[in-house]
C-alpha positions in Angstrom: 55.6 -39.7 -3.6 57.7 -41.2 -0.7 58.8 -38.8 2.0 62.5 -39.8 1.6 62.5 -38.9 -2.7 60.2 -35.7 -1.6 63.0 -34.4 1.2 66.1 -35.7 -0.1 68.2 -33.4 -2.2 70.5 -35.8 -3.5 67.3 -38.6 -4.3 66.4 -40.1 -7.5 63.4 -39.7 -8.0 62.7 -36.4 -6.4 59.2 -34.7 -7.6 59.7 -31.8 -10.3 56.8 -30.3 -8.2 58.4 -26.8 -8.6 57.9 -26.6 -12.6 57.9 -23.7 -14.5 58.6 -22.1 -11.0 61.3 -19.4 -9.8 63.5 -19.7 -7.0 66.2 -16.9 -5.7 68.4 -17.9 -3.6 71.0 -15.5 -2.1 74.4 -16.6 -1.3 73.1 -19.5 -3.7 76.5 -20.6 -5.7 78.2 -22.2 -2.6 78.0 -23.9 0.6 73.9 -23.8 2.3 72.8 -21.9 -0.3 74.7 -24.0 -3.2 72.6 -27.1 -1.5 69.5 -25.5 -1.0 69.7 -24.0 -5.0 70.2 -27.8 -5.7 67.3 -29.2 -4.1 65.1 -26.1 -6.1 66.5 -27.3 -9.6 65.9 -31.2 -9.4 62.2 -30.1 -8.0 62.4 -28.5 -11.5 62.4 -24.5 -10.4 64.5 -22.1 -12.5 67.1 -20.6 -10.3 68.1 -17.1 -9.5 71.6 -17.1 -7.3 73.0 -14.1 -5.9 76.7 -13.8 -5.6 79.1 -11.8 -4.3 82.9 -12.2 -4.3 83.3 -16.6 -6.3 82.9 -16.0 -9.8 84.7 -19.5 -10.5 81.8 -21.1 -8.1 78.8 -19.0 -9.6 80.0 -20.2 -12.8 79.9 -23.7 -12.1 77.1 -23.8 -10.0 75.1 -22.5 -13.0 76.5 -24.8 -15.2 75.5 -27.7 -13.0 72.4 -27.0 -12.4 71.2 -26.1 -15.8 72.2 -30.0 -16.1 69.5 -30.5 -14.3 67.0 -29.6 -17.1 66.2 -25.6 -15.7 67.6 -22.6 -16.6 70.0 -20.8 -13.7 71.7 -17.9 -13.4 73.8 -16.1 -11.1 73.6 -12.2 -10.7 76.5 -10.3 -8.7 74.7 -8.7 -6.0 76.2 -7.1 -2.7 73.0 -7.4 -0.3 74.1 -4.8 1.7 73.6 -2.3 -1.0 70.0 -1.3 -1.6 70.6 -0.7 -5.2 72.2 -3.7 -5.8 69.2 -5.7 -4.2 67.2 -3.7 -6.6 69.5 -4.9 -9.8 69.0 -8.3 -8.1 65.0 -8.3 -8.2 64.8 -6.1 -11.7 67.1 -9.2 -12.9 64.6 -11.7 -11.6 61.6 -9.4 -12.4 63.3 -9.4 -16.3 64.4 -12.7 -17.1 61.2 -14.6 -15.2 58.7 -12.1 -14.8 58.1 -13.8 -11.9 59.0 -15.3 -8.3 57.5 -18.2 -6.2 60.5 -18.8 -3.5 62.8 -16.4 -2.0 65.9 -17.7 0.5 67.3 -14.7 2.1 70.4 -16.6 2.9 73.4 -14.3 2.5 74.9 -13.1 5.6 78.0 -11.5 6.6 78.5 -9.4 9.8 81.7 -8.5 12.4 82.8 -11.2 14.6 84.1 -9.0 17.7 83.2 -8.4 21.4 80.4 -5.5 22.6 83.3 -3.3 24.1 85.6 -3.6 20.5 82.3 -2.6 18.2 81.4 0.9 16.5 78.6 2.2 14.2 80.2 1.1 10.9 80.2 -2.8 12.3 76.8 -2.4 13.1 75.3 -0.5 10.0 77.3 -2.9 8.2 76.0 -6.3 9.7 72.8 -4.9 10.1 72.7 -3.6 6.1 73.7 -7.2 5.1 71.6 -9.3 7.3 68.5 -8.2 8.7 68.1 -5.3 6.2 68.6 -7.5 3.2 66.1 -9.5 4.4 63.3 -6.6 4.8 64.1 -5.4 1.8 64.1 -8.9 -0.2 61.1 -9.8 1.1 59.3 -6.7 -0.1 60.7 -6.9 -3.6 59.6 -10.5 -3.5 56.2 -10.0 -2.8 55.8 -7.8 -5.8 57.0 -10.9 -7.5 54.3 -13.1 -6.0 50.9 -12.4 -7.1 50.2 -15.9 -7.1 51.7 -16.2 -3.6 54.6 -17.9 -2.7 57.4 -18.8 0.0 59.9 -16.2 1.9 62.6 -18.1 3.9 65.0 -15.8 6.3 68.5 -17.7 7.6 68.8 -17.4 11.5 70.9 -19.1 13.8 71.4 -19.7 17.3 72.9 -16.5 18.2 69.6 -15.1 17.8 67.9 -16.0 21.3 71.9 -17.1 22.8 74.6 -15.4 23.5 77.8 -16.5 21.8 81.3 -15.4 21.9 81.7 -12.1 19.4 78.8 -12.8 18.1 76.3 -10.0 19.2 76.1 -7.6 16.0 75.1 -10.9 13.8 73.1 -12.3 16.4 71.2 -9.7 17.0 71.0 -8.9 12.9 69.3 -12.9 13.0 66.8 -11.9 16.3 65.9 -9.6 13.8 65.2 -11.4 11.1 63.0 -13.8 13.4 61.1 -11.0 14.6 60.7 -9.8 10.6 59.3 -13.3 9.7 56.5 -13.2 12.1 55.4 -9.6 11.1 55.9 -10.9 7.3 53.6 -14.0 8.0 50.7 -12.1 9.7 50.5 -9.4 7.3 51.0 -11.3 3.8 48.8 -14.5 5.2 46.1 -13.0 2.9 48.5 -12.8 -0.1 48.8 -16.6 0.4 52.7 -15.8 1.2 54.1 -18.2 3.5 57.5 -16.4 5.5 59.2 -18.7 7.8 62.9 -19.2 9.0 65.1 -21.4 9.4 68.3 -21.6 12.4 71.2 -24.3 11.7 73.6 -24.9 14.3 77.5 -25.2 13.6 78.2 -25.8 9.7 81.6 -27.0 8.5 81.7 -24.0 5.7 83.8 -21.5 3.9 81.9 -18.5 5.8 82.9 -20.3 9.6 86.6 -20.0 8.4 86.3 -15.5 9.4 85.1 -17.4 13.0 88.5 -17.0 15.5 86.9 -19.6 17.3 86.1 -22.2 14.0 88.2 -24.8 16.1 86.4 -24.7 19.4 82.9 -24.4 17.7 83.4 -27.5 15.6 85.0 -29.8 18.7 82.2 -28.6 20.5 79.5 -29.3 18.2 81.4 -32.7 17.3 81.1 -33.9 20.7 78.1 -32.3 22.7 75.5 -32.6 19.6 72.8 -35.2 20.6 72.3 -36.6 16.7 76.1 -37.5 17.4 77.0 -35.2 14.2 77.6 -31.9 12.6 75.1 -30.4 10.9 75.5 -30.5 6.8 74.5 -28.1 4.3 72.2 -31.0 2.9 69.8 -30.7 6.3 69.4 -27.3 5.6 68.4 -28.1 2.4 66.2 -30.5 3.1 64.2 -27.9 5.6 64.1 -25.4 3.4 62.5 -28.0 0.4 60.0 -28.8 3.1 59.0 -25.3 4.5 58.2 -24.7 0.4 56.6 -27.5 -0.5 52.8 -28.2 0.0 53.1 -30.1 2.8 53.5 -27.3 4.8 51.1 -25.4 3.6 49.9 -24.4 7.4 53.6 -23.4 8.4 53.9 -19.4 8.3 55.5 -17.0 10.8 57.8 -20.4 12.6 62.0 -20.5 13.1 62.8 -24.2 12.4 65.8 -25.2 14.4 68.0 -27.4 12.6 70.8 -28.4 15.0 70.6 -31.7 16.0 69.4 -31.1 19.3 72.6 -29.6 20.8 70.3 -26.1 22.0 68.5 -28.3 24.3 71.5 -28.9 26.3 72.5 -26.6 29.1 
């Protein structure tokens, strides 16, 4: 197969290497995860989307990608909650009986500065992002006796420090840390845990941002590429990091920002 059909979400052509296969994909019905739930289907995995709040868009994002020949569905699931990521799994666990690829990429957290933060902003970034994670990985393992793929969501306020943004970012340096552990210690399992850490992304979630307008003149002009990053070069990561190609990739964070963390 040619690497551009193989990577390509929106390719014709694409391999439907992923078969009789099931993907979960949190956040899944919009935005990154909408576009990385895409790229699963027309590799011809069954989805699993988590949503929270967009019945409209879990709706339709089911509908179209059970176009695509698989069956989808989306499961209302607040990843915060540890019994509502247990519904999640059981769902998956009931309807498939089974899991090959799990994107932990839900996130939510408080956008404030050290001095304005309190216990309940923590617990409740922490809960939703690193947490979910943990705890999503561990369910998915018990899905995987065949082995299979973890991917965690990071981004650059993990290992940088960005305005308001040290509850999440340190929620995401969490995760990172979580994905080597993960790697090591399922390697035998043949579970592959990796991340992935996109710079600025035009979506709905960077509209709670105060500073959406700065970050996206910034990014617009001081990017190397010479362009935001999409949704679609997430996607196209992610396919990678769970295809056989990269069957030697385990414990890594794969920046996906056009270069603009190299700059000083």
């Amino acid at each position: 197969m040619s690497e551009a059909s193989r990577l390509d979400p929106g390719a014709t052509g694409t391999v439907r290497d992923l078969e009789g296969r099931v993907a979960l994909v949190t956040g899944g019905t919009r935005g990154i995860g909408l576009a990385m739930s895409r790229a699963f289907a027309r590799r011809g995995a069954n989805l699993v989307m988590a949503y929270l709040r967009n019945g409209d868009a879990a709706r339709a994002a089911t509908a179209e990608l059970e176009g695509e020949g698989v069956k989808a569905m989306a499961v209302n699931a607040h990843m915060g909650e540890e019994a509502q990521i247990d519904k999640l799994f059981d769902s998956v666990e009931e309807t498939f009986g089974r899991l090959d690829i799990f994107v932990s990429n839900a996130a939510t957290g408080v956008i404030k500065p050290v001095p304005e933060l309190n216990e309940r902003a923590w617990r409740w970034t922490m809960d939703a992002n690193a947490r979910a994670f943990f705890l999503g990985s561990l369910r998915a393992r018990a899905l995987m006796p065949d082995g299979g793929s973890i991917i965690g969501l990071s981004s650059g306020g993990a290992n940088r420090v960005l305005p308001g943004y040290a509850v999440v970012g340190t929620s995401k340096a969490a995760i990172e840390a979580l994905v080597r552990y993960f790697a090591v210690e399922l390697a035998p399992e043949r579970i592959r845990v990796n991340a992935v850490s996109p710079g600025v992304v035009d979506t709905d979630a960077l509209k709670h941002f105060p500073m959406r307008d700065e970050m996206l003149a910034t990014a617009r002009t001081q990017t190397p590429a010479g362009r935001l990053v999409t949704p679609e070069d997430v996607a196209r990561a992610v396919d990678f990091l769970t295809s056989d190609d990269a069957s030697m990739i385990t414990g890594q964070t794969i920046v996906i920002d056009g270069g603009a963390s190299l700059l000083a």
